[in-house]
Structure formats: C-alpha cells, structure tokens
Phi, psi and omega in degrees: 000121181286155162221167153221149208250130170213163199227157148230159194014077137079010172279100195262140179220141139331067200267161208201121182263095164318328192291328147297291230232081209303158201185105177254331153210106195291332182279284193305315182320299197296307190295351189257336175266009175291313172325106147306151194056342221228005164204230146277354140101121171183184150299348176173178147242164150196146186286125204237094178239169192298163179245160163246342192271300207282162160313303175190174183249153180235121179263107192250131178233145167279199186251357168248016176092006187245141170262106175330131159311306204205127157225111201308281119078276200292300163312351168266348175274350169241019139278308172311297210285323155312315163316293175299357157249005163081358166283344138256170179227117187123182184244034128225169163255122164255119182256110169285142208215137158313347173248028172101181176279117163258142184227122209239094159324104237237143114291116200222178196190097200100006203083323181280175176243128188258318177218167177206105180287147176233108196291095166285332168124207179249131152343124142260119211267329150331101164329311174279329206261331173337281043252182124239144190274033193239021177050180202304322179322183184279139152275106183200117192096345192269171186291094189226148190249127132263091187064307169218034185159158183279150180244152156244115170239166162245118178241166193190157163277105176264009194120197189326142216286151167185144178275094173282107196234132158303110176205179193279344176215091193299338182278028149300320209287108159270132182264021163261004196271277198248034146285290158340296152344267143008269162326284226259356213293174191274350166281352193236112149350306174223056190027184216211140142250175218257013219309123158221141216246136172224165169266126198240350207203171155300128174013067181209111174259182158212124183241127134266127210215144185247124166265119182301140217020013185250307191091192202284156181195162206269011164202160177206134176274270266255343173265354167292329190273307184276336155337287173329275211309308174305339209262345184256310159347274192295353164084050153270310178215186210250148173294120159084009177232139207278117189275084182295139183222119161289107169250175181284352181271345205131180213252135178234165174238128182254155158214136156260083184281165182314341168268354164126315188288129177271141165270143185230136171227139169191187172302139105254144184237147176253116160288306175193150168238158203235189174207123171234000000 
C-alpha cells in the first residue's frame, strides 16, 4: 500500500489515496500504522477518497481506530495532495467531511500548495447539540470538577466537539493527569477534546490541546478554531480579527468573521512518501 505522510504546524496524518487503493479495515489499520517505532507513526490516518457531490470525501481514523468528523488540519493536507497532483485545476477544493463540504483555498509557490485556508462553517454554541450535559445554552464559563478540582469552560462544536479552559500557563497543565479525564468526563457524551489556553498577546493565543483518541498532538485545526471562538466568547480577542494561535507543532491563524463562518489558515507540508 502506497502513503503519503504530510502534517500542519506539526498534526501529522497518514494519507491513503482511495482512488488507487482499497482499505477493507480502516479502524485496524490507523491503530497499527499509527503506532511510533512499531508502524509509521502519526495521529491518524485518513483516506481520500472519490465523491459524487465533492472533489473527494476525507475519511478520518485516530490513532486508536475511532473516527473522526473532521479535522482542519487534515483537509487543508487533502486540498495540497489534490493540487500537488493535478486533481484539480485551479487553486481551491471542495472536500465532503462527516461534518459537510469544505471549501478549502489553496495558496501555492513553485507548483505546490504551501498553506491553505479552510472555510470550517459555524460554531455550534448549543450546549445539547455539541454534544454536552450543560443543556441548550451557550456553554461558557461554566464550572466543572476534574480529578482534583474545578475548571471553568467554554465548549462549542467545530465539526466535533471541545472544552476550552483558560489558565495562566497550558505547560502547567499536566495532560497526562487531566486529558484523559477531560476526554472521557460524564458530561460530554461523546467524550470531548480538550484545549488549554492563555492570552499571551494582542488576539495572540497558547493552545495545548488532548485530541479525543489521539491524546496530546502537537496541533489541532478544529481545536485552534474553538480556541478563537472561545477566546472571542469571553471578550479575550476580537471578533473579525485574525487570531494567532501557537501551538507546540507551530502557529495557526483563525478568523471569526461577521458572517458567522470561522476560517483556519496554516502550513502544509508532505514530509515523505512511502510504500508498506
């Protein structure tokens, strides 16, 4: 089986071009080439395959075999790998997502696509429909015991669910204490991921982030996005202004714009391709 392995700010995935190449169990696979030292190692895989609405559908696996809606990340790495092959002809992509059609903007340099913005849609600010057990309101700010102590979040939906908590430092945090946790707590339903955030700047964040089966990873688009959104929710940074968000793989830009819809901009890169 040919791959090809490419990351943004360092959220590395597995990619597998369905249009060549058949994957009869996709939940074992991601857990076995997901595995460092002992397969190629990454945060998931995902599978690119033909569409009838779309460019192509992007099938997202963690690293523990459960499947993902969405990941920003990853859909701006199957807008490059369409490019950089000549499957579109122009410089965007529409890519079908368990979480709807993204239409993904290509920047390019040399022939290749270098970075990519992703129209991610609108936040969902319902409390029931993330999902969460904090009923139809906006969740924000409220009050929750993790393991030894109260947290105060804000969670909202980006194509999958996340907890944002605000503190002074995220490398305070141990996420090997309270990721997990986090993830699995009795309020969220359909376990959660996790983010925590300080204001380090003008509409300048630090993000940490617990990816639900994946564990800490060193970027997450869809958690970079509620990052923003929380951070604009609390009167942290500003509405309609482009939001640096630092993470431990590199810096992503979020915008919430006036029309409702969040915007992702980032790096992509193809690291290598393999045959396995």
């Amino acid at each position: 089986m040919n791959f090809v392995k490419m990351h943004g700010a360092g959220n590395d995935y597995i990619y597998i071009d369905g249009f060549c190449e058949t994957v009869e169990n996709p939940e074992h696979l991601a857990k076995t080439l997901s595995k460092y030292h002992y397969g190629i190692g990454a945060d998931g895989v995902v599978i690119i395959n033909p569409d009838e609405k779309a460019d192509c559908f992007m099938d997202i696996y963690n690293a523990d075999g459960s499947r993902a809606k969405m990941c920003g990340n990853a859909v701006r790495c199957v807008a490059k790998f369409l490019y950089d092959r000549g499957r579109i002809s122009g410089a965007s992509a529409e890519i079908n997502t368990l979480s709807g059609i993204k239409t993904v903007a290509i920047e390019e340099k040399d022939g290749k696509a270098v970075s990519a913005t992703v129209n991610m849609g609108k936040p969902v600010l319902n409390g029931k429909s993330i999902p969460t057990r904090f009923g139809d309101s906006v969740v924000k700010n409220k009050s929750i015991f993790v393991y030894d102590r109260y947290f105060d979040v804000t969670c909202l939906s980006m194509g999958n669910p996340h907890c944002v908590t605000f503190c002074d430092d995220p490398d305070l945090i141990d996420l090997s204490i309270y990721g997990k946790r986090f993830e699995n707590h009795e309020y969220f339903p359909d376990r959660i991921n996790a983010e925590f955030v300080s204001v380090i700047g003008q509409n300048q964040l630090k993000v940490r982030v617990h990816e639900r089966g994946s564990g800490e990873t060193l970027a997450c688009g869809t958690g970079a996005c509620a990052s923003a959104v929380a951070a604009v929710l609390l009167g942290k940074c500003d509405r309609e202004s482009e939001i640096s968000v630092q993470m431990k793989g590199g810096e992503l830009f979020v915008c919430w714009s006036s029309s409702g819809d969040v915007y992702l901009n980032g790096n992509t890169i193809e690291v290598f391709t393999g045959t396995i």
